[in-house]
VOGU-3710 file (C-alpha; in Angstrom, 3 decimals, decimal comma):
1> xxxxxxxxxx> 15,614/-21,654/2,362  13,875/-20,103/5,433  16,374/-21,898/7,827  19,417/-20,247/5,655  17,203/-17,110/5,706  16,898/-17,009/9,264  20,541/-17,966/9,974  21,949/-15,985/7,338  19,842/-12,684/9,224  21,850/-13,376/12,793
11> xxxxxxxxxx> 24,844/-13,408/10,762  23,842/-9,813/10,011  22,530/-9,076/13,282  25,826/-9,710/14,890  27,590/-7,656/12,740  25,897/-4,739/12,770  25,587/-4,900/16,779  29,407/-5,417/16,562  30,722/-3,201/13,725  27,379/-1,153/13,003
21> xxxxxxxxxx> 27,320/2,724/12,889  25,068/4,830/14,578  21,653/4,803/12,033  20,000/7,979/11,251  16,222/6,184/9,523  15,443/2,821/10,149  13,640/1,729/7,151  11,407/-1,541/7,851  9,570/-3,388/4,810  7,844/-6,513/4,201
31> xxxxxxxxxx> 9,246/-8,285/1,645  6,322/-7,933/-1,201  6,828/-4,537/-1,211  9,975/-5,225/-3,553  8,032/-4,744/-6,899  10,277/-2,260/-8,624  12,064/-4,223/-11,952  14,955/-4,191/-10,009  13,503/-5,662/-7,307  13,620/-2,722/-4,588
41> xxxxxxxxxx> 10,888/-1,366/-2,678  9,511/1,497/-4,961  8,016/3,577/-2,002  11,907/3,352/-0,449  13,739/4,071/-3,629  12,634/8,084/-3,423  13,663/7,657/0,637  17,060/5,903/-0,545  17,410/8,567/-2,878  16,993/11,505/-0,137
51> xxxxxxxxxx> 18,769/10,064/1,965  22,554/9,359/-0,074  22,135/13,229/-1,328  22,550/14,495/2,048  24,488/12,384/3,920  21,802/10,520/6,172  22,681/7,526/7,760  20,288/4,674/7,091  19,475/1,207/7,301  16,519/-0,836/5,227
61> xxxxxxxxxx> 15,106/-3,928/7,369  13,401/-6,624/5,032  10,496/-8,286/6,762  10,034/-12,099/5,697  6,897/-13,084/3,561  6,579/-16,463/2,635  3,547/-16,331/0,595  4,854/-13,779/-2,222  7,077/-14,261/-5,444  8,667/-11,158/-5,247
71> xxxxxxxxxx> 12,458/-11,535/-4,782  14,574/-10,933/-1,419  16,851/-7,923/-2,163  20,318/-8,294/-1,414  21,354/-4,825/-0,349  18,810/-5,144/2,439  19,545/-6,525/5,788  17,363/-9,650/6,315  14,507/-8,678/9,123  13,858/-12,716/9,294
81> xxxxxxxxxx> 15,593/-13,163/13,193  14,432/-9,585/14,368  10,606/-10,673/13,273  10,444/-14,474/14,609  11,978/-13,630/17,574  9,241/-10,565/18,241  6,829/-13,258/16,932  7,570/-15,564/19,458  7,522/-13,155/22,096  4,658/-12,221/21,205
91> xxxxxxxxxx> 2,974/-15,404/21,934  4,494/-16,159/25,208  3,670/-12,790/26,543  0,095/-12,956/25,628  0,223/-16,197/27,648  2,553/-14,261/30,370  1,037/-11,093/30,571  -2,584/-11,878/30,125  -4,432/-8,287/30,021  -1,764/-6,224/28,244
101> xxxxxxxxxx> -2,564/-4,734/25,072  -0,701/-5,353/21,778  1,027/-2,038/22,102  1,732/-2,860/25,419  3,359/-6,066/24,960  5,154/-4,780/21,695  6,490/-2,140/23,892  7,458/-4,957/26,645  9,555/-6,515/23,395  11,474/-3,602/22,046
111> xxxxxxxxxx> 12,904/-2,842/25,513  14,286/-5,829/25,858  15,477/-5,721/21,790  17,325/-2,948/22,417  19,086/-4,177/25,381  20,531/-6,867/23,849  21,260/-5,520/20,531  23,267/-2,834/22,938  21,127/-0,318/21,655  22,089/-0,475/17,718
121> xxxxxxxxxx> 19,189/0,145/15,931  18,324/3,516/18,069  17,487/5,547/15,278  15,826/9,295/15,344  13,144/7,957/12,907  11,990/4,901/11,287  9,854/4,197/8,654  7,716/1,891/7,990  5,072/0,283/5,129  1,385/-1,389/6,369
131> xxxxxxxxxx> 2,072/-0,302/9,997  4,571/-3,846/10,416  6,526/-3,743/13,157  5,167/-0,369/14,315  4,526/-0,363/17,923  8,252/-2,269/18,499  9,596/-0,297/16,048  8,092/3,030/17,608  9,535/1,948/21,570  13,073/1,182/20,395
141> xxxxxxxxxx> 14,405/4,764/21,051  12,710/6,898/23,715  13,203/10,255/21,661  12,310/8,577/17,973  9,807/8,754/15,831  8,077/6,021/13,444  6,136/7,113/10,247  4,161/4,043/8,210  4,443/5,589/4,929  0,984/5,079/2,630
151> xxxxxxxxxx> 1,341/2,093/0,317  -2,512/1,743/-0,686  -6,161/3,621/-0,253  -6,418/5,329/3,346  -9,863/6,327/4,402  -11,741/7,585/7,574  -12,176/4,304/9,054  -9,892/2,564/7,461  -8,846/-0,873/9,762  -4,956/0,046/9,986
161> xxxxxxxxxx> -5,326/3,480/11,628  -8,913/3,284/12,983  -10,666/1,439/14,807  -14,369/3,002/14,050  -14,823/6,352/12,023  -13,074/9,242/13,511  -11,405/7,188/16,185  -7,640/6,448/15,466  -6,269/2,515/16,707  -4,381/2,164/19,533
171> xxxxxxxxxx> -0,771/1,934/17,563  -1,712/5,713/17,059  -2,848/6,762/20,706  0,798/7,881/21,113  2,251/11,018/19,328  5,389/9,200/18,346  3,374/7,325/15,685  2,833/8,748/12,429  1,639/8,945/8,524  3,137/10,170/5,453
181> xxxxxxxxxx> 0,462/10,807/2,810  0,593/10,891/-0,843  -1,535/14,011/-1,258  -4,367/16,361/0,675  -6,700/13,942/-0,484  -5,710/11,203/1,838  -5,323/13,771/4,755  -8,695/14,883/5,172  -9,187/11,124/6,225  -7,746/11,922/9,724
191> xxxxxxxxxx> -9,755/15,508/9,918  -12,545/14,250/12,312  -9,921/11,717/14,234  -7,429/14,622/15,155  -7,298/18,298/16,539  -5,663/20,837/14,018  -2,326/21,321/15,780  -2,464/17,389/16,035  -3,018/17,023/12,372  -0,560/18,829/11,053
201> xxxxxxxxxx> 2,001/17,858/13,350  1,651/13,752/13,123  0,263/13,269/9,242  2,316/14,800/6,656  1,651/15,074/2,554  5,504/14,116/1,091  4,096/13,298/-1,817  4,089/10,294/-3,990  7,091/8,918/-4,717  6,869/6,829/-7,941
211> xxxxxxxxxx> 7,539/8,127/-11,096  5,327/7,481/-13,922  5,342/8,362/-17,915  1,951/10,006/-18,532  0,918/9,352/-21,969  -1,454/11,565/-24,158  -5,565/11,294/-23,383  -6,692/10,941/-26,668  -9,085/8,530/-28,138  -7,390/5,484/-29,906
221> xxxxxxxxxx> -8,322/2,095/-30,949  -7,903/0,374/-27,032  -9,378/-3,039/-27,257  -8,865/-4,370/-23,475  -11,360/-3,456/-20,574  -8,938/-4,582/-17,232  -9,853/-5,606/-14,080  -7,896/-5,438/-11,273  -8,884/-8,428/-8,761  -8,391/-8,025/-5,282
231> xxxxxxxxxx> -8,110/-11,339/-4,342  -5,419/-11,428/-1,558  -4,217/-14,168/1,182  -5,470/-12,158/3,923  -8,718/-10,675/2,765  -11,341/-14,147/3,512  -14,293/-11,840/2,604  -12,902/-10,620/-0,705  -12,199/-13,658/-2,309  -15,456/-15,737/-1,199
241> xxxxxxxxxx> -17,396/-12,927/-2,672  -16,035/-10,988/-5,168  -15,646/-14,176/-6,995  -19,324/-14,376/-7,392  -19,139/-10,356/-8,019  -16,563/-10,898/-11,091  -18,372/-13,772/-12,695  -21,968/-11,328/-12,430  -19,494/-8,478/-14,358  -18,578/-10,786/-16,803
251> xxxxxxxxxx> -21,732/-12,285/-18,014  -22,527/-8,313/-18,548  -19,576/-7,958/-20,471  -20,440/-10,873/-22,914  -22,033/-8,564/-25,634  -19,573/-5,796/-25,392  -17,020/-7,311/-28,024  -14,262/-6,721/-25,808  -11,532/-8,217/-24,336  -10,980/-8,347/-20,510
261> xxxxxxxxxx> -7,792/-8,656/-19,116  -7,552/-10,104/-15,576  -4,897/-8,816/-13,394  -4,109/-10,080/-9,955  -3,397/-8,364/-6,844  0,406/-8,496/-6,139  -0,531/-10,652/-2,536  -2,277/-13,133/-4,424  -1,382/-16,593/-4,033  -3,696/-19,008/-5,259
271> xxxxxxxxxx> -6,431/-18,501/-2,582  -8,978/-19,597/-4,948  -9,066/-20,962/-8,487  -9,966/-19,012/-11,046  -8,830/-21,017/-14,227  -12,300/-22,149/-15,366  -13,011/-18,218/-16,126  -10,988/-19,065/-19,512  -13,011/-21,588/-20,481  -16,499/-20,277/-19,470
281> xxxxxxxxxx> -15,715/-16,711/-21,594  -13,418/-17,599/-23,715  -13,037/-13,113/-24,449  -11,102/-13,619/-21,141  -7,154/-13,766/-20,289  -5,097/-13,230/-17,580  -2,017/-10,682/-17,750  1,194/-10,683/-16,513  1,785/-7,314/-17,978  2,618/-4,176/-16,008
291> xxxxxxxxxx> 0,543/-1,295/-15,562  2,044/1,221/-17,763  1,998/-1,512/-20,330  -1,629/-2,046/-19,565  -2,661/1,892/-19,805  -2,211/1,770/-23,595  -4,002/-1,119/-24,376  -7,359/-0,334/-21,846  -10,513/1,484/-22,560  -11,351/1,173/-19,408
301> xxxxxxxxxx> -10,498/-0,131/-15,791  -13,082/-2,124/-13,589  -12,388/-2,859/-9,960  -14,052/-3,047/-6,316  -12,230/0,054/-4,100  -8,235/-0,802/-5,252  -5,931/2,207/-5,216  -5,207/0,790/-8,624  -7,917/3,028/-9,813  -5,850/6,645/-8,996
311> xxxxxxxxxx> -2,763/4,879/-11,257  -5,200/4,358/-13,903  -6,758/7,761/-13,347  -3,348/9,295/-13,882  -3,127/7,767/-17,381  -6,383/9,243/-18,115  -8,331/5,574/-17,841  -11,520/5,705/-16,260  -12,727/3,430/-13,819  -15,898/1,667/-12,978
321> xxxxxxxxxx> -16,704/0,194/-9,232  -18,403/-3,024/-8,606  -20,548/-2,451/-5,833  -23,295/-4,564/-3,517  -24,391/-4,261/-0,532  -21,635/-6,974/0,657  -18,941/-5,198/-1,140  -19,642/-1,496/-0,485  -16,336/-0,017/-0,488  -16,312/1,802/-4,369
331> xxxxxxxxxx> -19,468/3,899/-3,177  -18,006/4,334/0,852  -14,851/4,760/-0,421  -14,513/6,046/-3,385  -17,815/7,976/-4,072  -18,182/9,360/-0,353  -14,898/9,961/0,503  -13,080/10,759/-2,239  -15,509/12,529/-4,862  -14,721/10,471/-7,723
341> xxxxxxxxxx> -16,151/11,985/-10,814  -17,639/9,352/-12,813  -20,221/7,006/-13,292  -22,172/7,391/-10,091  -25,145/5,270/-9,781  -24,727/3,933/-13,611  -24,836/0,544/-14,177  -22,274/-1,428/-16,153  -24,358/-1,672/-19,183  -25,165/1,772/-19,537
351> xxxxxxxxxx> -20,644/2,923/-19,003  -20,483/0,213/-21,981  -22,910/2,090/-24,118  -21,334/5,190/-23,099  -17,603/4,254/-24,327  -19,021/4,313/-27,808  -19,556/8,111/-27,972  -15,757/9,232/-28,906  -16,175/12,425/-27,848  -17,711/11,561/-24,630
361> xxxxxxxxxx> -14,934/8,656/-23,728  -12,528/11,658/-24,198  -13,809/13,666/-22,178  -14,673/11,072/-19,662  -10,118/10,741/-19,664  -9,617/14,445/-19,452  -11,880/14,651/-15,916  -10,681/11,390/-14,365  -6,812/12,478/-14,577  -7,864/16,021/-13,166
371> xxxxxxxxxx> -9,280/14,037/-10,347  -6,208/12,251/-9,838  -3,959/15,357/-9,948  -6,060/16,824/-7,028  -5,267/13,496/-5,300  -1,820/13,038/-5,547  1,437/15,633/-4,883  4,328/15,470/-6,688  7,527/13,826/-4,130  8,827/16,532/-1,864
381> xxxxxxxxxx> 12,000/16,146/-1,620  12,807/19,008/0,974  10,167/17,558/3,589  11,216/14,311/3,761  14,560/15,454/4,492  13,173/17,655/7,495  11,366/14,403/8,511  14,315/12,060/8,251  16,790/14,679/10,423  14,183/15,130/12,498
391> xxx> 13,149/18,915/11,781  9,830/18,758/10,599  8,005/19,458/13,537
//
């Protein structure tokens, strides 16, 4: 499949250098981004959207990922030559060019890309998800611009666009590379990294662009606590560790009388074994389901630092973080950085006692989702435009 993959993407390649228009956006994602139910990239769809409206010319580049079971979409052109051939590159330059940066040999790769693709995917911006591609992506055209649109948690220091607190990574030394934020929240992230004129110029709020029902915060009869795991193929740390975390939380949760639902991260892929959690608490399943499915049935949400706490948040579900001093993030994170509201300092035992008092659980809902409202703006439409014509300077 990867050989037809990577034969079926020069097929492509040579097309569009041969009968190709000139591209407006670039749009470059890695292939488990495609968790929408109709398999499309749900952080594109708004973009796609946008875009058709008013006439902008673009192009979505699907980045190969062998270790995830979410489909290949067939509207998208297949990124598979375009990233084993930078791949490549990129190892015989580092061999070739001993002393140049990343950046600089990514720069090295998309100059000679676009000479042999006779300059085809020039585009006046690009976007991008989890900074892939970002430096080539950003050196293509001269006069472009490439934004890495948020996907996750961003947070002063975070590892993609810093490389210590209040010192952005070398992808972002140039002013050519860019964010798009889901809300204010996020932005203040970059406050201590960048002057004001900077700021405002290079990260923009567009908003978040997935839709979701919001059902009503009232007490009812949920029986599930869930916890998201954030077990993923390229996190070592998380899953030799929070293993031991989630087994601690669950021995705590033996006397509850509730269920627990585990839910996986979507880059999981059977980095560690988890199937004797059944049998050791039997009060214990694993879930499939999707999170607006999951909202209705959960009293509350447990997690480390995962953004999936903000998506709960906006159905009114609290969230508690498990924190040590291995695992800090919930407190750095989410307590530090982001203010969130509840259960500070409390231990699990004591939320569990809490979530009996029905009038306290309520209100508990009611001050979580007016934390995630201040977090999150709705899409905007009319700046993403500017952004994708290039007029948002």
């Amino acid at each position: 499949m990867m050989f037809f993959n990577i034969l079926y993407s020069f097929f492509q390649l040579t097309k569009h250098i041969l009968l190709g228009k000139k591209t407006d956006v670039v749009l470059y994602c890695p292939q488990h981004f495609n968790r929408s139910t109709k398999g499309t990239n749900p952080y594109f769809d708004s973009i796609v959207e946008v875009c058709k409206e008013n006439g902008v010319k673009y192009l979505i580049m699907e980045e190969p990922d062998s270790g995830t079971s979410n489909p290949r979409n067939p509207r998208y052109m297949k990124a598979d030559a375009f990233f084993w051939i930078a791949t490549i590159m990129r190892k015989l330059m580092r061999v070739t060019h001993k002393g140049k940066s990343v950046v600089e040999i990514d720069a090295k790769i998309a100059h000679i890309w676009d000479i042999v693709t006779f300059h085809k995917f020039r585009a006046k911006r690009y976007i991008t998800i989890s900074n892939s591609m970002i430096n080539v992506l950003a050196e293509l055209n001269s006069n472009g611009v490439v934004y890495d649109y948020q996907h996750g948690i961003i947070f002063n220091g975070h590892p993609g666009y810093f490389v210590e607190r209040n010192k952005l990574a070398p992808s972002y030394a140039k002013s050519n590379r860019r964010v798009m934020l889901w809300g204010t929240l996020y932005r203040h992230a970059f406050d201590g990294a960048l002057f004001k004129d900077e700021l405002c110029k290079r990260i923009k709020v567009v908003g978040y662009p997935i839709q979701t029902s919001v059902i009503d915060i009232v007490y009812q009869e949920r029986k599930y606590i869930v916890i998201s795991l954030q077990i993923t193929s390229d996190g070592e740390m998380w899953y030799k560790h929070s293993t031991k975390m989630l087994y601690e939380c669950l021995e705590q949760l033996k006397q509850s009388g509730c269920k627990v639902l585990l839910k996986h991260h979507p880059r999981f892929n059977n980095e560690v074994d988890l199937n004797d959690v059944i049998t050791k608490y039997p009060f214990v399943e694993f879930t499939s389901k999707s999170l607006v499915e999951l909202v209705s049935l959960a009293l509350f949400h447990i997690t480390w630092s995962s953004t999936t706490s903000f998506e709960f948040a906006n159905f009114g579900v609290p969230t508690y973080f498990l924190i040590d001093e291995v695992l800090p993030h919930g407190a750095t994170i989410f307590y530090e950085q982001y203010h969130y509201p509840l259960y500070e300092s409390m231990s699990l035992l004591e939320v569990m006692a809490r979530r009996t008092d029905k009038f306290v659980y309520t209100s508990d809902c009611k001050i979580v989702k007016e934390w995630y409202d201040s977090a999150y703006a709705p899409f905007d439409k009319k700046l993403m435009l500017k952004i994708l014509v290039g007029d948002e300077d």
